[in-house]
C-alpha positions, -999 to 999 in steps of 0.1 A, spaced: 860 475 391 841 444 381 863 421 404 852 445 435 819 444 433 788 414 442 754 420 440 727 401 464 693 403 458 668 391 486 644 367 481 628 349 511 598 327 508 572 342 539 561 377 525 525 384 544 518 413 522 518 393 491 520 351 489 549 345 474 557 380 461 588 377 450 581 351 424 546 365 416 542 366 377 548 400 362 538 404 324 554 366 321 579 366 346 584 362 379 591 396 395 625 380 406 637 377 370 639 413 364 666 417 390 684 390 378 683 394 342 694 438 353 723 423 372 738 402 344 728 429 316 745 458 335 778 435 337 790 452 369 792 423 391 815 396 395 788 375 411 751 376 415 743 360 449 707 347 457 697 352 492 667 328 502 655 304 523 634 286 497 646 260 471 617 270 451 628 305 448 664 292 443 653 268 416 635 298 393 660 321 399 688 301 381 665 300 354 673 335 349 712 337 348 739 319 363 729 331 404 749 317 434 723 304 455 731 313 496 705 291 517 699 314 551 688 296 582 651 300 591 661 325 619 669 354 598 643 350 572 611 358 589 594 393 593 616 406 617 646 396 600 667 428 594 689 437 563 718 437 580 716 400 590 713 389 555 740 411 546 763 396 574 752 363 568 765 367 531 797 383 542 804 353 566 793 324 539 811 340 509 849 339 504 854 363 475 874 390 478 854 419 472 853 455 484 816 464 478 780 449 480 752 459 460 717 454 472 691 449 446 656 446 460 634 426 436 602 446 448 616 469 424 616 458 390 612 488 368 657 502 375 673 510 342 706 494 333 720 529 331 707 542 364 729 511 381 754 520 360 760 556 372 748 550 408 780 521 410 802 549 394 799 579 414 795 556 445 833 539 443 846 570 431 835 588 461 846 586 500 808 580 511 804 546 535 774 535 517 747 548 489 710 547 487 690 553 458 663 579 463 632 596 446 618 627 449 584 626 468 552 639 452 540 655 484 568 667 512 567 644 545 565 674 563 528 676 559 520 640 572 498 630 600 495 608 627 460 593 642 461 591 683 431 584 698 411 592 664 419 625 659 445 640 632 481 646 647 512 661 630 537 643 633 551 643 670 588 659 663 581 682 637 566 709 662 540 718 637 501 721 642 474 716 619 475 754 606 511 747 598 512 719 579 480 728 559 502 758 543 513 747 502 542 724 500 568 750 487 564 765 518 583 733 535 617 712 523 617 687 498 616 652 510 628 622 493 619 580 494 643 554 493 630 531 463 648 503 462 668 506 431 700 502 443 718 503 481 752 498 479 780 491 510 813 488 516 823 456 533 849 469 555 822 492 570 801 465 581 824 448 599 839 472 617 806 493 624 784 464 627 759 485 608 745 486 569 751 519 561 781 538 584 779 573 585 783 591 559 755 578 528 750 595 492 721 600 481 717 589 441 688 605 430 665 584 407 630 592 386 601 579 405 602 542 405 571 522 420 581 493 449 559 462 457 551 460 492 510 453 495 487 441 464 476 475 457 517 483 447 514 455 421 481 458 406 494 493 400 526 485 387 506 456 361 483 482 349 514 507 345 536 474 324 500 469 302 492 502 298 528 511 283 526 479 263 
């Protein structure tokens, strides 16, 4: 299975939300090592590609394990960049012959070995075109609003009113988050349905996990690390 799979893990330099969040320091390290050091540890991969358009960030990630470094151009590393170019972009510069791509977000640092373990399992085994890892939210989307003009709106397409979605949450479905754990792909979905994900995605159900996305995310996640500590 090894020789089948890759990882990539995402890394570029011009996060707005947070300077330089992917290298920020997290109880020592930068938040980039954990995904590193979880790829190697897990020994699933047969290689551990760094996407970036930074030689900083490519220079502290090899100090973390032995990372291929893929330089992408400017154009698909700003804010509007999607997923699926970097993933194409890696497809087109690697010439490995694997079958799957795992995508391992380093905004999420706190993934167990095990949990990458099991999601890689089931996932190969299985006839799915892709998998996302997933967690259970504490409150169901159902009951979120929208502000127009001020004023509290469900949202549009739910055909709910304020009445409705004020109701307790077993009275709606359960919703679910996609953390960041773990997105896997198959490659020979990408390039034939020029998408990430095809049409058919399991969903691997995780334990909450926190992602970094604004300041708040990581002062959290510190206090969380310290706390446990």
């Amino acid at each position: 299975m090894r020789d089948k799979i890759i990882a990539v893990i995402p890394a570029r330099s011009g996060s707005k939300s947070i300077k330089d969040k992917n290298i920020k320091i997290l109880a020592g390290k930068p938040l980039i090592a954990y995904s590193i050091e979880q790829c190697f540890k897990s020994k699933l991969f047969s290689k551990v590609y760094i996407s970036t358009d930074s030689e900083k960030y490519a220079k502290i990630s090899k100090k973390f394990g032995d990372v291929e470094i893929l330089f992408r151009p400017k154009k698909i590393s700003n804010d509007n960049s999607t997923d699926y170019q970097m993933i194409k972009h890696l497809i087109n510069n690697t010439d490995n012959n694997f079958e799957f791509i795992a995508h391992i977000r380093p905004t999420s640092p706190q993934r167990e070995i095990e949990v990458l373990k099991k999601a890689t399992k089931s996932f190969i085994k299985s006839n799915f075109s892709s998998l996302r890892s997933v967690h259970e939210m504490s409150e169901t989307s159902y009951k979120s609003v929208e502000i127009i003009n001020g004023q509290i709106k469900p949202l549009k397409k739910l055909r709910l009113n304020i009445e409705d979605i004020n109701k307790p949450r077993q009275h709606f479905p359960k919703t679910y988050f996609p953390n960041g754990i773990i997105d896997i792909y198959r490659k020979k979905v990408i390039i034939k349905e020029k998408q990430l994900f095809g049409k058919k995605v399991k969903a691997f159900l995780t334990s909450y996990s926190q992602e970094i996305d604004v300041i708040e995310d990581f002062k959290y996640l510190k206090y969380l690390w310290k706390k446990r500590k």
